[in-house]
C-alpha positions in Angstrom: -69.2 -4.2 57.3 -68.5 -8.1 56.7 -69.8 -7.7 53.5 -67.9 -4.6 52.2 -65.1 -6.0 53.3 -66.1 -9.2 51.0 -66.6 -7.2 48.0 -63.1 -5.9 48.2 -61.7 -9.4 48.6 -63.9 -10.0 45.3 -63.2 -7.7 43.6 -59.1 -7.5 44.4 -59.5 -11.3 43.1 -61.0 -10.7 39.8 -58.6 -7.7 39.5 -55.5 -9.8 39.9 -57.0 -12.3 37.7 -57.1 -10.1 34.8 -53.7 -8.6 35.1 -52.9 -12.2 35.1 -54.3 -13.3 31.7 -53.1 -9.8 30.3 -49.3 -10.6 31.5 -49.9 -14.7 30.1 -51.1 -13.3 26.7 -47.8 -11.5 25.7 -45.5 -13.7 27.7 -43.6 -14.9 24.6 -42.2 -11.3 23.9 -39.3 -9.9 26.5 -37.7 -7.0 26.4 -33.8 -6.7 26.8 -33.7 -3.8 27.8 -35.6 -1.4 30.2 -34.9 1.9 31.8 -36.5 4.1 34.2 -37.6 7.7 33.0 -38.2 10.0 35.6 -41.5 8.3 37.4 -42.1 6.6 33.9 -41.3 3.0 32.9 -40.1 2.3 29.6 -37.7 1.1 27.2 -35.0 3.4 25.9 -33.9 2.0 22.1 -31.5 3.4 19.3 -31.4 3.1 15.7 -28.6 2.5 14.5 -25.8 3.9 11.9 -24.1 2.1 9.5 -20.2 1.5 9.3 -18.5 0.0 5.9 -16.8 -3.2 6.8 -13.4 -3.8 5.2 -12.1 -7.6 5.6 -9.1 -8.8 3.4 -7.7 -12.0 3.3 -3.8 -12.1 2.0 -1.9 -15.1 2.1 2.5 -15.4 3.4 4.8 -17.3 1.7 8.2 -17.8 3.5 10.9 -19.7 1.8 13.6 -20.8 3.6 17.0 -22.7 1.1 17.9 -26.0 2.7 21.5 -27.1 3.9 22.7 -28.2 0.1 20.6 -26.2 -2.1 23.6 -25.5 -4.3 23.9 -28.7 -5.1 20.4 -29.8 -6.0 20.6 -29.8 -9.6 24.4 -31.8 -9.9 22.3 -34.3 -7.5 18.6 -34.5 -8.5 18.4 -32.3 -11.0 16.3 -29.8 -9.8 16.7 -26.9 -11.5 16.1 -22.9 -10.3 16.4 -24.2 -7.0 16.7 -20.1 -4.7 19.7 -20.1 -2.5 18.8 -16.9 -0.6 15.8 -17.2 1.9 12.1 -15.0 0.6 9.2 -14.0 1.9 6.0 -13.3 -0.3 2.7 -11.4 -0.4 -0.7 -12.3 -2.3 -4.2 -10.3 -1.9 -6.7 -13.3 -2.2 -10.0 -11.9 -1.4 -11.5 -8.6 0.1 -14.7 -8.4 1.2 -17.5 -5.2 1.4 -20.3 -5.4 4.1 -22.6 -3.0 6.3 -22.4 -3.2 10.0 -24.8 -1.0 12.4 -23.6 0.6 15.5 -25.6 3.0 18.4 -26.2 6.1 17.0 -25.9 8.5 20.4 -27.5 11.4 18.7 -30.9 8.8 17.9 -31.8 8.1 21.6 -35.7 6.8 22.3 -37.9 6.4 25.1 -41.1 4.5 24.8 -43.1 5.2 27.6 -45.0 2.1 29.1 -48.8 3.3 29.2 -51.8 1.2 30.3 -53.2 0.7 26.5 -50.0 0.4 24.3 -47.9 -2.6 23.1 -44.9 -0.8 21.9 -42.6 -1.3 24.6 -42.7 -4.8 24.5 -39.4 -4.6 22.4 -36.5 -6.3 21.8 -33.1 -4.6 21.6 -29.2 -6.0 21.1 -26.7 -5.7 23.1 -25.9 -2.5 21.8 -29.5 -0.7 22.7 -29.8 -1.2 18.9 -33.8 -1.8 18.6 -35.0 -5.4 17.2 -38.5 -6.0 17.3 -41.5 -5.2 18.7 -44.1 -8.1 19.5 -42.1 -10.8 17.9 -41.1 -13.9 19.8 -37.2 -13.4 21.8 -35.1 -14.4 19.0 -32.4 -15.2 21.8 -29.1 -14.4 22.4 -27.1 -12.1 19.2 -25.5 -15.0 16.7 -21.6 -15.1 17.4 -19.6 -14.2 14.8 -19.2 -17.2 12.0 -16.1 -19.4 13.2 -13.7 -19.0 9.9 -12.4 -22.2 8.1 -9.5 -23.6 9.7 -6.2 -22.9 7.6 -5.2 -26.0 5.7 -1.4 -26.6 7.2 1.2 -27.6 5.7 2.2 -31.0 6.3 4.8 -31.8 9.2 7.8 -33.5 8.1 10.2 -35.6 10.5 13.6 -34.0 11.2 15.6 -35.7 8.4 18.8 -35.7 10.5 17.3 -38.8 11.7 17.2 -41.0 8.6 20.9 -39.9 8.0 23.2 -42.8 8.4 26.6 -42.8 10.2 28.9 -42.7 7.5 26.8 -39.3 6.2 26.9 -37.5 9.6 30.5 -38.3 10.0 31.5 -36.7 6.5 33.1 -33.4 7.0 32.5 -32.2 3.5 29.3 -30.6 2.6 29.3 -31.6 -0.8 30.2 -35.3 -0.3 27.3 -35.2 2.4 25.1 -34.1 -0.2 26.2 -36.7 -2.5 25.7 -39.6 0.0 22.0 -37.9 0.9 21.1 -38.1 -2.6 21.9 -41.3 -2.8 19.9 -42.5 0.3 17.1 -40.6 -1.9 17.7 -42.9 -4.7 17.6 -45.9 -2.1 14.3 -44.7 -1.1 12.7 -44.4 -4.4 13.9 -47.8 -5.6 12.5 -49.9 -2.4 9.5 -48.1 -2.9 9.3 -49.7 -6.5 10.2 -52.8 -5.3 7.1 -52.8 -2.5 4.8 -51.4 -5.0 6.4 -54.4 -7.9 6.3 -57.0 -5.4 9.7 -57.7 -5.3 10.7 -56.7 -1.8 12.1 -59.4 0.0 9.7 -59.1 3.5 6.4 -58.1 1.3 3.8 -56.7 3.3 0.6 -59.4 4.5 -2.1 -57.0 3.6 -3.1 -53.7 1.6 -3.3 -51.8 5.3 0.0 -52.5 5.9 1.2 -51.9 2.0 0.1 -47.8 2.8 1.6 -47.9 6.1 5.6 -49.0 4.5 4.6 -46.4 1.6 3.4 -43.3 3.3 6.4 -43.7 5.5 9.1 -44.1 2.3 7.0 -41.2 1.3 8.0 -38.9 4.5 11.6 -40.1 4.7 12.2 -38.9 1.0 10.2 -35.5 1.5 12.4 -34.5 3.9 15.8 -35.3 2.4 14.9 -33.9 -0.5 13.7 -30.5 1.4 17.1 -30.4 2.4 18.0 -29.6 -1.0 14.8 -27.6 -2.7 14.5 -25.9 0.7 11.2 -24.9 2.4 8.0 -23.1 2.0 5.7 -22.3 4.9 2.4 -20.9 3.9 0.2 -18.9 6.3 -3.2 -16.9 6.4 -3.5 -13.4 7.4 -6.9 -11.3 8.1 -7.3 -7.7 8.3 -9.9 -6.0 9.0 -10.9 -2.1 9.1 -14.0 -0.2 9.5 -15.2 3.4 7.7 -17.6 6.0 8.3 -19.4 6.2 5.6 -20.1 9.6 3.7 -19.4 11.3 0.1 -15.5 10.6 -0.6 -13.2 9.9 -3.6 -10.3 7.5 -3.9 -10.1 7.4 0.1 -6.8 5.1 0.5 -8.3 2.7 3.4 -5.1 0.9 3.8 -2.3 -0.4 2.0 -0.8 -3.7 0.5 3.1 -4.8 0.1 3.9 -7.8 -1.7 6.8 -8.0 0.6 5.2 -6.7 3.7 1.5 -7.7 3.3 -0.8 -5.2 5.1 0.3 -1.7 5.8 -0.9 1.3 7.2 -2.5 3.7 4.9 0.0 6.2 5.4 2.8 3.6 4.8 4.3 4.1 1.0 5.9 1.0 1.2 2.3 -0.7 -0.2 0.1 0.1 -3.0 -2.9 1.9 -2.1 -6.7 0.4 -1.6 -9.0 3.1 -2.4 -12.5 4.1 -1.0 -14.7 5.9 -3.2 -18.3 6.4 -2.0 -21.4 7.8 -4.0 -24.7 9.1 -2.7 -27.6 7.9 -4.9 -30.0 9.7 -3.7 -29.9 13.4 -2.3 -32.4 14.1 0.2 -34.5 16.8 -0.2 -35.1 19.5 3.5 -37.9 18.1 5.6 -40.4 21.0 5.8 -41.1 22.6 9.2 -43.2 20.9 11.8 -46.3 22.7 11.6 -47.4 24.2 14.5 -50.5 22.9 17.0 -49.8 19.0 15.7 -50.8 17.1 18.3 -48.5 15.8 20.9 -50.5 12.5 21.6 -47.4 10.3 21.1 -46.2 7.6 23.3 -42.2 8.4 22.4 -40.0 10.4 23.6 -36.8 11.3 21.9 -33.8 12.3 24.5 -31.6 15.2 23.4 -28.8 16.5 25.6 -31.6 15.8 28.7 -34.4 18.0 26.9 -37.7 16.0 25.6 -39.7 16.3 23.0 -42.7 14.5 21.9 -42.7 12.9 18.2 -45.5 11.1 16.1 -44.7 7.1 16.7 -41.8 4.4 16.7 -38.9 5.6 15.2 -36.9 4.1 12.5 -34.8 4.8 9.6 -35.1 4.5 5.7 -31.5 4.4 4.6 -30.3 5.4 0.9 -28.5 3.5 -1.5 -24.8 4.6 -2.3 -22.6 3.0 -4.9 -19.4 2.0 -3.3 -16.4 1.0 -4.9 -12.3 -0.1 -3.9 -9.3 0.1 -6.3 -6.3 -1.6 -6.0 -3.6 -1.8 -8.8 -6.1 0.9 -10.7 -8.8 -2.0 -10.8 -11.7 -2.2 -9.3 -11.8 -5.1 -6.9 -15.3 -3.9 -5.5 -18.0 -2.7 -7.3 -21.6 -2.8 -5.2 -24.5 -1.1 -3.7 -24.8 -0.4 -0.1 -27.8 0.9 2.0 -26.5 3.4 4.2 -28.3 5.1 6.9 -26.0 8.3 6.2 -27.7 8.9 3.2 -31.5 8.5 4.6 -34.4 10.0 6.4 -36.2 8.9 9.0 -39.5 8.1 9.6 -42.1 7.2 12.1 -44.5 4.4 12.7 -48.0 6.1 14.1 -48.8 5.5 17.8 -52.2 4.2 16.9 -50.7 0.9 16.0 -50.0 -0.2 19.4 -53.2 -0.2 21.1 -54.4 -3.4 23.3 -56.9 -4.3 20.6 -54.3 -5.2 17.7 -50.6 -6.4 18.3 -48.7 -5.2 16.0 -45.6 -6.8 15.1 -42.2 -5.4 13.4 -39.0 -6.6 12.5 -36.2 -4.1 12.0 -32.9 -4.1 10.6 -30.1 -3.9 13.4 -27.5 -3.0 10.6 -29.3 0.2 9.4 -32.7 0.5 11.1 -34.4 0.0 8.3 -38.5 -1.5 8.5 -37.9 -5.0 6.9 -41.4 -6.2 7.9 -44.6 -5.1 10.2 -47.9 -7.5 10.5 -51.2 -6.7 12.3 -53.7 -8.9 13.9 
């Protein structure tokens, strides 16, 4: 009895050691996500389909008169100076790109199973399948951080640099006249600093750029009050299509007084869609019948399962897609899109204990970008 009971101990050890190394030797690859099927264990994974990406980047110009912009050419001469506040539209860039999403109606279990290595997968966030036997990559990249808008420089109030006698004038154009002159003022001490004929000179060049870049600010800002001013700002829009066969598909719109618009707003002139399939896919031919069932996936439809021969995953078609604005093209490119492709199936018998296979998909359309076996 003593030794039976040995044996077990033995043998429960040498068990649990094995499971051990088993577990060690494909540590480095987690799965993100895992579901429970029925009694099964297994991973559930989607491929994904692809959406068109839309970003345009337009830029605002407000112009706003200053207080004596009539009288900035008798005074400085500038000439064509606006008297009536404006705001202005420009298109700078747009931008065409492919982004994947879950595809509900492309649902798959892998089935964990004693002598398989399939559903050691990776997924996104999404569901959206990864990898299979490849290192974690970590968590998804963030979107890219855009470029911080160059501002517009910050002037003081020039009120301040006004001297009594200006603020206590009760004509506007005699004001203007006595600003200008304070302009004039302005320009000629920063001669004189810059000739060496000041009368307190500055005791080094540091302090030389200090007395200048101030001058500099002062004179800016009286003079705004007579050119006016012009704020600049950035705007981003962003929209996203389905992707199948269209023709001049108006996506949005784009006002040179408004900026971005609505598609239906006839205030803008159209951005058009147009989208060509490359490649028309022939029918699949019928499933014959009697092929074996020996797969380890299971695809979910509406709660019914059926078996299937391997890993899913898609091969998308090319399309030519294009966007018009102003009857020009702005875009002219070729997309992968998984609309326009079949699907296909990597075989079971890759993902046996005795070879790891390894795969890297596409998470943007599915796609087999590379598969290794050792």
């Amino acid at each position: 009895m003593r030794k039976s009971i040995q044996k077990t101990i033995i043998a429960l050890i040498v068990f649990n050691c094995q499971l051990s190394i088993f577990n060690l030797s494909y540590a480095q690859t987690e799965v993100t996500q895992g579901v429970t099927f029925g009694k099964k264990f297994g991973v559930t994974y989607m491929l994904p389909q692809t959406e068109i990406k839309i970003e345009a980047e337009a830029t605002r110009q407000h112009y706003e008169p200053g207080q004596f912009s009539k009288y900035a050419e008798r005074y400085l001469r500038l000439r064509d100076v606006k008297q009536e506040a404006e705001t202005s539209w420009t298109l700078d860039e747009v931008k065409v790109n492919i982004v994947g999403v879950p595809d509900p109606s492309n649902i798959y279990f892998v089935e964990m199973k004693d002598r398989t290595t399939a559903p050691l997968m990776e997924l996104t966030a999404d569901g959206i399948v990864r990898s299979i036997n490849l290192p974690f990559s970590g968590d998804q990249k963030a979107e890219q951080p855009q470029a911080k808008q160059q501002e517009d420089e910050v002037l003081p109030d020039p009120r301040t640099f006004l001297t009594e006698e200006i603020l206590m004038t009760n004509s506007t154009a005699k004001m203007a006249e006595l600003v200008a002159r304070e302009i004039y003022s302005i320009r000629e001490s920063k001669n004189a600093l810059l000739r060496g004929e000041a009368e307190n000179l500055p005791k080094d060049g540091a302090q030389l750029q200090i007395m200048l870049d101030n001058l500099n600010k002062q004179e800016k800002a009286m003079v705004q009050m007579f050119e006016g001013k012009v704020t600049t700002e950035k705007h981003h829009f962003t929209k996203r299509v389905t992707p199948e066969e269209m023709s001049n598909h108006v996506v949005f719109r784009f006002s040179k007084k408004l900026g971005f618009v609505e598609a239906d707003d006839l205030a803008g002139e159209p951005v058009e869609l147009s989208i060509v399939n490359k490649q028309l896919i022939p029918e699949q031919p019928a499933e014959p019948e009697g092929k074996s069932s020996r797969s380890i996936i299971s695809i979910l439809t509406n709660g019914n399962k059926s078996a299937i021969e391997g890993v899913a995953y898609n091969v998308p078609g090319k399309a030519d897609v294009k966007l018009t604005y102003q009857h020009k093209d702005i875009i002219n490119t070729e997309l992968s899109l998984t609309q326009f492709g079949t699907r296909e199936y990597l075989a079971d018998q890759l993902f046996n204990r005795n070879t790891v296979t390894q795969v890297l998909f596409d998470v943007n359309t599915g796609a087999l970008l590379k598969i290794d076996r050792q």
